[in-house]
C-alpha positions in Angstrom: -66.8 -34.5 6.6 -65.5 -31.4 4.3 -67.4 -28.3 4.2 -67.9 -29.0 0.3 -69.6 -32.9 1.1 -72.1 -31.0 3.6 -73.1 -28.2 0.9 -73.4 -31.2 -1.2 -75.9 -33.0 0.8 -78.7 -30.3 1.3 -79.6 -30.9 -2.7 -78.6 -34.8 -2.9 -80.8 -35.4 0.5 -83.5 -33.2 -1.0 -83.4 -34.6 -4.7 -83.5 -38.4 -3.3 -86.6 -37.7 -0.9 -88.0 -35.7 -4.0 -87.3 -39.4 -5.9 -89.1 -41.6 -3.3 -91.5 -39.0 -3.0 -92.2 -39.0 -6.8 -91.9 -42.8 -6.9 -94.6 -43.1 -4.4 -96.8 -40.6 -6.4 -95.9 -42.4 -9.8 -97.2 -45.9 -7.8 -101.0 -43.9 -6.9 -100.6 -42.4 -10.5 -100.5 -45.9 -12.2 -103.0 -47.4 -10.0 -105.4 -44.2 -10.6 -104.9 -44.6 -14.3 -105.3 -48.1 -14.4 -108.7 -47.5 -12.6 -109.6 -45.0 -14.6 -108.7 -47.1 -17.7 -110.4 -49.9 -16.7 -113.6 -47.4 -15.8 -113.4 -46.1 -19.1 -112.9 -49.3 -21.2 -115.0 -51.5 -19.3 -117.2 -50.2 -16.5 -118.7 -47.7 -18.8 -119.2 -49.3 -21.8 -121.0 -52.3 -20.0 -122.9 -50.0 -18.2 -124.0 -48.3 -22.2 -124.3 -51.0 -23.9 -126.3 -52.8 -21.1 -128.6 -49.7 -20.9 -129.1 -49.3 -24.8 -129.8 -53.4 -25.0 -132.7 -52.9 -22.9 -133.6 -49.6 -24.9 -133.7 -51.5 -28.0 -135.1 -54.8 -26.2 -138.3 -52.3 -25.3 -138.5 -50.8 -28.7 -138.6 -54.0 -30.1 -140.9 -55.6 -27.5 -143.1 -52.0 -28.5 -142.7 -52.9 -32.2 -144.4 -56.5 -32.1 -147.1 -55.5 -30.1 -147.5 -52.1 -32.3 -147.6 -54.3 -35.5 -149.8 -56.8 -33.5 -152.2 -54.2 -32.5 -152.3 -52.2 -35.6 -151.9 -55.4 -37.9 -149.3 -53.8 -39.8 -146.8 -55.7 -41.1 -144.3 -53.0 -42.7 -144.0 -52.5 -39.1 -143.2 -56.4 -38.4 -140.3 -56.2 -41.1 -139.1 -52.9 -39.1 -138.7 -55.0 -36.1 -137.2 -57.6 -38.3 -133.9 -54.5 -38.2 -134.1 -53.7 -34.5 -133.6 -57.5 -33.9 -130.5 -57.4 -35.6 -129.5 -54.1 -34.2 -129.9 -56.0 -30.7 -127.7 -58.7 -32.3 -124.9 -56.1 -33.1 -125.2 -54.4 -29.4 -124.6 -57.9 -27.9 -121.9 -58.3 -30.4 -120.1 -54.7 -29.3 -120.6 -56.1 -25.6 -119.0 -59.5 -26.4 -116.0 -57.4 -27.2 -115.7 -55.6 -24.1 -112.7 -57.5 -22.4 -113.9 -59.6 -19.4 -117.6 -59.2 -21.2 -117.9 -62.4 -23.7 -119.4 -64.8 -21.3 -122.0 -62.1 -20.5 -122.9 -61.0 -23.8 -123.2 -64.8 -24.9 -126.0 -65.1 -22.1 -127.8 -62.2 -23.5 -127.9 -63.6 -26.6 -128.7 -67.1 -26.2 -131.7 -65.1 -23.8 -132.6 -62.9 -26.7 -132.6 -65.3 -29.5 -135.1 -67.8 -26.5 -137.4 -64.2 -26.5 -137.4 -63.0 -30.0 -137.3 -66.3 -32.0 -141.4 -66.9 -30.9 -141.8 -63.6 -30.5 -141.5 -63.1 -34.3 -143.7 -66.3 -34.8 -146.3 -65.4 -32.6 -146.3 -61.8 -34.5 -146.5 -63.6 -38.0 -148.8 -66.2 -36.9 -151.3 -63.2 -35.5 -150.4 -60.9 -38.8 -151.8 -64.0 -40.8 -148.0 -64.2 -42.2 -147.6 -67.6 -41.3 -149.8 -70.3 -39.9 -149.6 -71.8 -36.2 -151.3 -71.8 -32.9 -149.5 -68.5 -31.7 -151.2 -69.3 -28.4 -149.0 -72.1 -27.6 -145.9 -70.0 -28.1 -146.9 -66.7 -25.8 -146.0 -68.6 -22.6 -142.5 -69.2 -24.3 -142.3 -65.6 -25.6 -143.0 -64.1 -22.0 -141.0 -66.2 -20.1 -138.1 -65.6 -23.0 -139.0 -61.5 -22.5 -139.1 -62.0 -18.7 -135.9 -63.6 -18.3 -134.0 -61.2 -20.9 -135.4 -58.5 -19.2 -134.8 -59.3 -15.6 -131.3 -60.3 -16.7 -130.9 -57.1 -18.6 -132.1 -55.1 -15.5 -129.8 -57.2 -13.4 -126.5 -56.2 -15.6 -127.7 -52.7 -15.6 -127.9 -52.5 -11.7 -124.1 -54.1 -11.3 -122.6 -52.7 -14.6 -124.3 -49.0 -12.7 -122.4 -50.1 -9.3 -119.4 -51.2 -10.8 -118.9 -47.7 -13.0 -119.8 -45.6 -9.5 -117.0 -47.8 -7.9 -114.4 -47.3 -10.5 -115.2 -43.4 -10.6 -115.1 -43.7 -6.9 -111.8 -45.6 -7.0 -110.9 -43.5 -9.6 -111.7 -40.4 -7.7 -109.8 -42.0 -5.0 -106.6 -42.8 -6.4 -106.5 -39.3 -7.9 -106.7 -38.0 -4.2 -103.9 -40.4 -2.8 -101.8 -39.1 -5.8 -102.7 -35.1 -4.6 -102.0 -36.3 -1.2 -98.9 -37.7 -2.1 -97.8 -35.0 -4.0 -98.3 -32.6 -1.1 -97.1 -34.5 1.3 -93.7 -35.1 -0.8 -93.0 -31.8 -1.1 -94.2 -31.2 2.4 -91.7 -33.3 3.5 -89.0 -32.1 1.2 -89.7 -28.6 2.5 -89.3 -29.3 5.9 -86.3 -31.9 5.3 -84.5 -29.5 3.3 -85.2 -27.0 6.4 -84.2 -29.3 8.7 -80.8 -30.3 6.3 -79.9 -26.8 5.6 -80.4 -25.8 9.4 -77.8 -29.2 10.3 -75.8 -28.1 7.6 -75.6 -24.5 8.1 -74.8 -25.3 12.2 -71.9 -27.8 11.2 -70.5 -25.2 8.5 -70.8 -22.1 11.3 -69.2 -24.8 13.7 -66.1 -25.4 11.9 -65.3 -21.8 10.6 -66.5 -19.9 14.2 -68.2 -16.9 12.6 -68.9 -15.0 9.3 -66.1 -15.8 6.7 -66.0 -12.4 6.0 -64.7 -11.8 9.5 -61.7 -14.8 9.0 -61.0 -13.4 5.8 -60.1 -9.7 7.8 -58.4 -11.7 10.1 -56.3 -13.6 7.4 -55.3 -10.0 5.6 -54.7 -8.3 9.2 -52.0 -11.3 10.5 -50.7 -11.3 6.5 -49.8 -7.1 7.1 -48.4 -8.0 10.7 -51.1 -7.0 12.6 -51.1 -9.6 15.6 -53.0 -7.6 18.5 -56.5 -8.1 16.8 -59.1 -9.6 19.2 -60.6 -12.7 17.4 -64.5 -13.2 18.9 -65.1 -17.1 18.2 -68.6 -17.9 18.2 -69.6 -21.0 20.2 -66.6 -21.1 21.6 -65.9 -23.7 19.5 -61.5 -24.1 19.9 -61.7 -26.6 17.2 -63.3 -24.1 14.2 -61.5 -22.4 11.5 -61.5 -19.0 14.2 -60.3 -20.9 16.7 -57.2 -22.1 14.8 -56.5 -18.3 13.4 -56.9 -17.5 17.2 -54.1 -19.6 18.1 -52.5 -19.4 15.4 -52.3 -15.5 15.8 -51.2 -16.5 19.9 -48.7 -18.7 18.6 -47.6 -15.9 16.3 -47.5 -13.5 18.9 -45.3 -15.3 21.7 -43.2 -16.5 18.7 -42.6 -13.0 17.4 -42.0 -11.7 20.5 -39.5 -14.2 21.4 -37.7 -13.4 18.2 -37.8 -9.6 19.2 -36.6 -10.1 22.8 -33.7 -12.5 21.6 -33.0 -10.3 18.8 -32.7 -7.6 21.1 -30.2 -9.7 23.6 -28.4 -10.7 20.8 -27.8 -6.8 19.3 -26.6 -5.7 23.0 -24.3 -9.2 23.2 -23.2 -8.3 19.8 -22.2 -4.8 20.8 -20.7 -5.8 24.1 -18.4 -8.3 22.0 -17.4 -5.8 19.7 -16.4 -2.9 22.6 -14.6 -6.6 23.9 -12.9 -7.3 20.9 -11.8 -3.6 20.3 -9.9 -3.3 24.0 -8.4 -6.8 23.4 -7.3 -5.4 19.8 -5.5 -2.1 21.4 -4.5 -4.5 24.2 -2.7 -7.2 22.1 -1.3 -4.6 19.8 0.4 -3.4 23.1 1.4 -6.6 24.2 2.9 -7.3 20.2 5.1 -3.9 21.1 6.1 -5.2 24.1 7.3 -8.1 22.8 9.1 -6.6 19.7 11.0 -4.4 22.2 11.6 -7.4 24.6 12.4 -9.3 21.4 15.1 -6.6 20.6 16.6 -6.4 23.7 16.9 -10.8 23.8 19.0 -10.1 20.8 21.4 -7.5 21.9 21.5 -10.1 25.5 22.0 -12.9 23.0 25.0 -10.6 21.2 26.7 -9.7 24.5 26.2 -13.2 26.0 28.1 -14.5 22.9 30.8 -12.5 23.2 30.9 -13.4 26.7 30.9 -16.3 25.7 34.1 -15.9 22.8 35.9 -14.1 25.8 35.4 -17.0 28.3 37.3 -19.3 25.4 40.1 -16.6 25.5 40.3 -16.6 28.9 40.2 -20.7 29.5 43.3 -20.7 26.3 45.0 -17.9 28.5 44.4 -20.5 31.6 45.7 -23.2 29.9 48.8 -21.3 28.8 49.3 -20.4 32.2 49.2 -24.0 33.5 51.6 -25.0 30.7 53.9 -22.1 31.5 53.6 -23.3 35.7 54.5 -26.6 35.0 57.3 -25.8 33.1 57.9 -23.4 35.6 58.2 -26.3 38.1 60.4 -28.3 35.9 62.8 -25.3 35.7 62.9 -24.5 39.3 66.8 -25.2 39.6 66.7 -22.2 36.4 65.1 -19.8 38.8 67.5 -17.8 40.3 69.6 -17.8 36.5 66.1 -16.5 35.2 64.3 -14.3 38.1 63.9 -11.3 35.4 62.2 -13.6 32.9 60.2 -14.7 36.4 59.4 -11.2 37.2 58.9 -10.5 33.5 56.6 -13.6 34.0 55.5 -12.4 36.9 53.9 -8.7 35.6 52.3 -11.0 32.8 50.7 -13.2 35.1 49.3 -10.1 36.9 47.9 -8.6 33.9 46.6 -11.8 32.9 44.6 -12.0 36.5 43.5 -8.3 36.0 42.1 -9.5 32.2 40.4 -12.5 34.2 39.0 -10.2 37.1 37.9 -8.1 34.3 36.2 -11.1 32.6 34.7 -12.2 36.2 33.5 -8.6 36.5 32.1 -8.0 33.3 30.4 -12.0 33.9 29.0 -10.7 36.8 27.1 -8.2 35.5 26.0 -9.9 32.4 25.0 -12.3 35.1 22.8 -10.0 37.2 21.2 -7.8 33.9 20.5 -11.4 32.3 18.9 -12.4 35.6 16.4 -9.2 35.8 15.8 -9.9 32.0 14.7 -13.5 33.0 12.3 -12.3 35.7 11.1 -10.2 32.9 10.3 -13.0 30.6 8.1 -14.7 34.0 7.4 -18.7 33.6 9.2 -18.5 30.5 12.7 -17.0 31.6 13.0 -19.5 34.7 15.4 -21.4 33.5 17.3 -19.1 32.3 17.8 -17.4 35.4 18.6 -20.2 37.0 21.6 -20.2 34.1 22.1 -16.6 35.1 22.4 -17.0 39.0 25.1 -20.4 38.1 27.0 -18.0 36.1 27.2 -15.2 38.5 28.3 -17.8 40.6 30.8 -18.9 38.6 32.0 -15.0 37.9 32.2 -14.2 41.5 34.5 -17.5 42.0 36.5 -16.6 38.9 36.9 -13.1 40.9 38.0 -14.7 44.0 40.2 -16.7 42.7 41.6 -13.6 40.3 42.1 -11.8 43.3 43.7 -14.8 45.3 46.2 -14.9 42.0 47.0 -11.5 42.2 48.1 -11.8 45.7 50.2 -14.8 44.8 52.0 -13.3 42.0 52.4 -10.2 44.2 54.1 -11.5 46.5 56.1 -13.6 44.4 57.1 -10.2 42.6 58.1 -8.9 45.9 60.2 -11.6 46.9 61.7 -12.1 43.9 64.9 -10.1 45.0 64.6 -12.9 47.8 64.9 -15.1 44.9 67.9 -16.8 45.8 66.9 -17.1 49.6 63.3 -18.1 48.9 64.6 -20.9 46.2 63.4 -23.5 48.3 60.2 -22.0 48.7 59.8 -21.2 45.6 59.2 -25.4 44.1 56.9 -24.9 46.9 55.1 -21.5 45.7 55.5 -23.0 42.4 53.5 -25.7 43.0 50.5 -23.4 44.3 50.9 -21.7 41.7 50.3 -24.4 39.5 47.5 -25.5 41.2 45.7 -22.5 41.3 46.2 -22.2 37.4 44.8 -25.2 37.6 41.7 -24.0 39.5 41.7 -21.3 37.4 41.9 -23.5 34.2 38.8 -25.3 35.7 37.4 -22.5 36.5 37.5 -20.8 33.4 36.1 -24.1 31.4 33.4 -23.7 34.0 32.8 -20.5 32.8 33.1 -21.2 29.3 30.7 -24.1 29.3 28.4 -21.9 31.2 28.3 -19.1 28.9 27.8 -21.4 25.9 24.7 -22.7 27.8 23.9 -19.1 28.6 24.3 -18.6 24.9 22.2 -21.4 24.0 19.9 -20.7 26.8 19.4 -17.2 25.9 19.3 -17.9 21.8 16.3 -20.4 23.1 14.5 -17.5 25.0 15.2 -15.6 22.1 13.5 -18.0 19.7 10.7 -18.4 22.3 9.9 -14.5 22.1 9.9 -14.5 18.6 7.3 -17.4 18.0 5.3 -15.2 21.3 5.8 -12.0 19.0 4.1 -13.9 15.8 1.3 -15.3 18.0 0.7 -12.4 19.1 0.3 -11.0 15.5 -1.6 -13.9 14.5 -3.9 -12.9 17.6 -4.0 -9.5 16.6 -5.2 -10.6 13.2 -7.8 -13.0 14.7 -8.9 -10.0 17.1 -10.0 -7.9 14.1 -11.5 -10.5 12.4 -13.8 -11.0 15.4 -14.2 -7.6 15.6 -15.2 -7.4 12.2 -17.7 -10.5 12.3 -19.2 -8.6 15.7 -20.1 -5.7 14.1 -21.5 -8.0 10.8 -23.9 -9.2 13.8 -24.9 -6.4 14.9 -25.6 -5.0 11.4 -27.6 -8.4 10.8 -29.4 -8.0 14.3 -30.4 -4.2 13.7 -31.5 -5.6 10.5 -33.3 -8.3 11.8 -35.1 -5.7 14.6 -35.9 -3.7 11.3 -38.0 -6.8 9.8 -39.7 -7.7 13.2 -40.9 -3.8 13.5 -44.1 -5.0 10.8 -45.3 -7.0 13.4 -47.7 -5.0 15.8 -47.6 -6.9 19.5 -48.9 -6.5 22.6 -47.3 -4.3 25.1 -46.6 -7.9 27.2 
C-alpha cells in the first residue's frame, strides 16, 4: 500500500467508526424520542385527564349532595354544567390515541351514575316526582363503579407515565452511553490507526524525511562517504535503498576512477609507442628511399649490362660467321695469312672486349648479390639471378682467356703458316667451335642479364610500393598518435568530472 492510501486511512477508518457509532446513537435517539413522544402524548395526558375526571366526578358527586342538603336548586342547575364538563373530559380522553375504548367505558359508567343521580337530586328538591329511594341503590352502585374504575385508570395511567419517564430516562442514557462510548472508541481506534500507520510509514522511509532529504542533496553534490543510520534495520525502506544506492554509487564511481586512471596511463603509454614507431618508420621510409635510389642506378647499370651482353653475342655471332667462312677458305690461307693475322689481332681485341664484359659482369654480379642480401626475403631471388650470372661471367672469362691463347698462338705460327696448313682446318675448326661456345655463351649471358634486368626492375618496383607503405604507415602512425593523445585529453577530462565525487579511501 502507498504511503498516500495509509495517511488516507487514519480519517476514512475514523470517520466510518464515527458513522456506525452515530448510527447506533441515532437508533437509542429515535427509540428515546419515540418514548418520550409517546410519554408526552399519551402517558401523560391519560394520566391528567384521568386524574381531573375524578376531580370533577367528586365535585359533582359534592354538588348533588350540597344541593340535596342545602335544598338549593340554583346549585342542582350548577351541577347540571359540571356534568357536561365531565362529558367534554371523557370526550378529550376519547381522543387520546389508543384511549377511545377507555373513555367510552367511562362514559357509558358516568351516564349509569349521573343519570339517577340527577333524578334522585330533583325527586328530593321536589323538582320532579318519584320514589328517589328506589333509584339510590342504582346511583351508588353507578358512583361506585365509576369511581373504582376511575381510581383504577389513575393507578395504571400513574404506572404507565413513571415507566415511560423511566424508559424515557433510559433511552436518554443508552444514547449518552453511546455517544461516549463512540467517541471512546474513535479515540483509541484513531490511536491505535495512527500508531499502525505512523510504524508502516517510519518502516518504509527508515528514519526522519528530513534526514533522506540531506541524504538526497549530499549524493546529488557528490558527496558518497556519508554514513546513512537506518532505523529498524529495515533493508527494504526508503534509507535502505539510498544506502545502497549510495554503495552502489560508490563501487561504481570508483570503478570508473580506477579504469579511468588505467586507461589515461594506457593512453600515454600508446602515445610514447606510437611516437618511437613514428621516428622509427620515418627512418625505415629513408632507408628505403636510399635503397630505392640505389635499385635504380643497379637497375641502369644492369641494363646497360644488359645492351653490352647483345653487343657482345652480335660480335659472337660475327665471329662464328667469319670462322666458318674461315673454314671454307682454308685452301686461301696461306694466299691470305696477313688478312689471318689482321684477323687474328681483331679476334684478340674482340676476346679482350669479351674478358672486359666477363669482368665488368662479374662484378655487377657480386655488387648485385650484396644488394640482394640487402633487400632480405625479398632480394632472394634475385641473388640467386646474381650468383647464375657471375657464373656465367666467370665462364665467359675462361673461355675469353682460352680464346686469347688460341688466337695467340695462331698469331705466332702464322709465319708457320704454310707448314701448319694442315693443322690449321684443324685449328680452324676449334676455333669455330669455341666461337661457337662463345656465341652460346654470350646468348647465355644475354638472356641472363635481361632476366637480371627484369629481375632487378621487379625488386625495384617492389621497393617502391615498400617505400609508399611505409609512407602510408607513417601517416597512419600520426594519426594514432594523434587519436592517443585525444584519449588522453578525454581521460584527464573524464578524471576531472569524477574529482566531484568524494569516496572512500578503499
Amino acid at each position: 500500500m502507498r504511503i498516500k492510501s495509509k495517511i488516507w486511512s487514519l480519517p476514512i477508518i475514523s470517520a466510518a467508526i464515527f458513522c456506525i457509532g452515530l448510527a447506533v446513537s441515532v437508533l437509542f435517539s429515535v427509540a428515546a424520542l419515540n418514548s418520550i413522544k409517546a410519554t408526552e402524548e399519551v402517558d401523560y395526558p391519560v394520566l391528567d385527564k384521568s386524574k381531573q375526571i375524578s376531580t370533577e366526578v367528586t365535585a359533582l358527586v359534592d354538588s348533588f349532595k350540597e344541593a340535596v342538603a342545602e335544598g338549593d336548586k340554583k346549585r342542582l342547575e350548577q351541577s347540571t354544567g359540571q356534568a357536561e364538563k365531565v362529558r367534554q373530559s371523557l370526550d378529550k380522553l376519547s381522543k387520546v390515541p389508543g384511549q377511545a375504548e377507555l373513555a367510552k367505558r367511562l362514559q357509558k359508567e358516568f351516564e349509569d351514575y349521573v343519570g339517577p343521580a340527577q333524578k334522585v337530586a330533583r325527586q328530593m328538591l321536589g323538582v320532579e316526582t318519584g320514589d328517589a329511594q328506589s333509584l339510590i341503590p342504582k346511583m351508588q352502585d353507578g358512583l361506585k363503579v365509576l369511581e373504582t374504575d376511575l381510581a383504577k385508570v389513575n393507578q395504571e395511567a400513574q404506572l404507565q407515565f413513571t415507566r415511560g419517564i423511566a424508559e424515557s430516562n433510559q433511552g436518554v442514557h443508552k444514547v449518552l452511553m453511546t455517544v461516549i462510548a463512540v467517541a471512546l472508541i474513535v479515540v483509541v481506534a484513531s490511536f491505535a490507526i495512527a500508531f499502525v500507520v505512523i510504524r508502516a510509514i517510519w518502516h518504509e522511509l527508515g528514519g526522519e524525511p528530513e534526514y533522506a532529504l540531506d541524504i538526497a542533496r549530499s549524493v546529488a553534490d557528490g558527496n558518497l562517504t556519508m554514513q546513512i543510520s537506518v532505523a529498524g534495520n529495515a533493508p527494504h525502506s526508503l534509507l535502505g535503498a539510498l544506502k545502497e544506492m549510495q554503495h552502489k554509487l560508490q563501487e561504481m564511481m570508483t570503478g570508473i576512477k580506477n579504469s579511468a586512471h588505467l586507461i589515461n596511463t594506457a593512453s600515454a603509454e600508446i602515445a610514447s609507442g606510437n611516437a618511437d614507431l613514428s621516428n622509427r618508420t620515418e627512418s625505415q621510409a629513408s632507408s628505403l628511399e636510399e635503397t630505392a635510389s640505389s635499385m635504380e642506378t643497379l637497375t641502369e647499370t644492369v641494363r646497360q649490362n644488359a645492351e653490352n651482353s647483345v653487343q657482345a653475342n652480335r660480335l659472337a655471332q660475327n665471329a662464328t660467321s667469319i670462322a666458318l667462312r674461315g673454314g671454307e677458305v682454308v685452301n686461301e690461307v696461306v694466299n691470305t695469312m696477313g688478312g689471318i693475322n689482321d684477323s687474328s689481332k681483331k679476334i684478340v681485341d674482340i676476346i679482350g672486349v669479351i674478358d672486359g664484359i666477363a669482368f665488368q659482369t662479374n662484378i655487377l654480379a657480386l655488387n648485385a648479390a650484396v644488394e640482394a642480401a640487402r633487400a632480405g626475403e625479398q632480394g632472394r631471388g634475385f641473388a640467386v639471378v646474381a650468383s647464375e650470372v657471375r657464373s656465367l661471367a666467370q665462364r665467359s672469362a675462361s673461355a675469353a682467356k682460352e680464346i686469347k691463347t688460341l688466337i695467340n698462338d695462331s698469331v705466332e705460327k702464322v709465319g708457320r703458316g704454310t707448314q701448319l696448313v694442315d693443322q690449321a682446318g684443324k685449328t680452324m675448326s676449334e676455333v669455330v667451335s669455341s666461337v661457337e661456345r662463345v656465341t652460346t655463351i654470350m646468348s647465355e649471358i644475354t638472356n641472363a642479364s635481361q632476366e637480371q634486368s627484369r629481375g632487378i626492375a621487379e625488386v625495384s618496383q617492389a621497393v617502391n610500393q615498400m617505400d609508399e607503405m611505409t609512407q602510408q604507415n607513417s601517416a597512419l602512425v600520426e594519426q594514432a598518435a594523434a587519436a592517443a593523445e585525444s584519449l588522453e585529453e578525454q581521460t584527464m577530462a573524464l578524471n576531472r568530472l569524477l574529482s566531484v565525487f568524494k569516496l572512500d579511501n578503499r
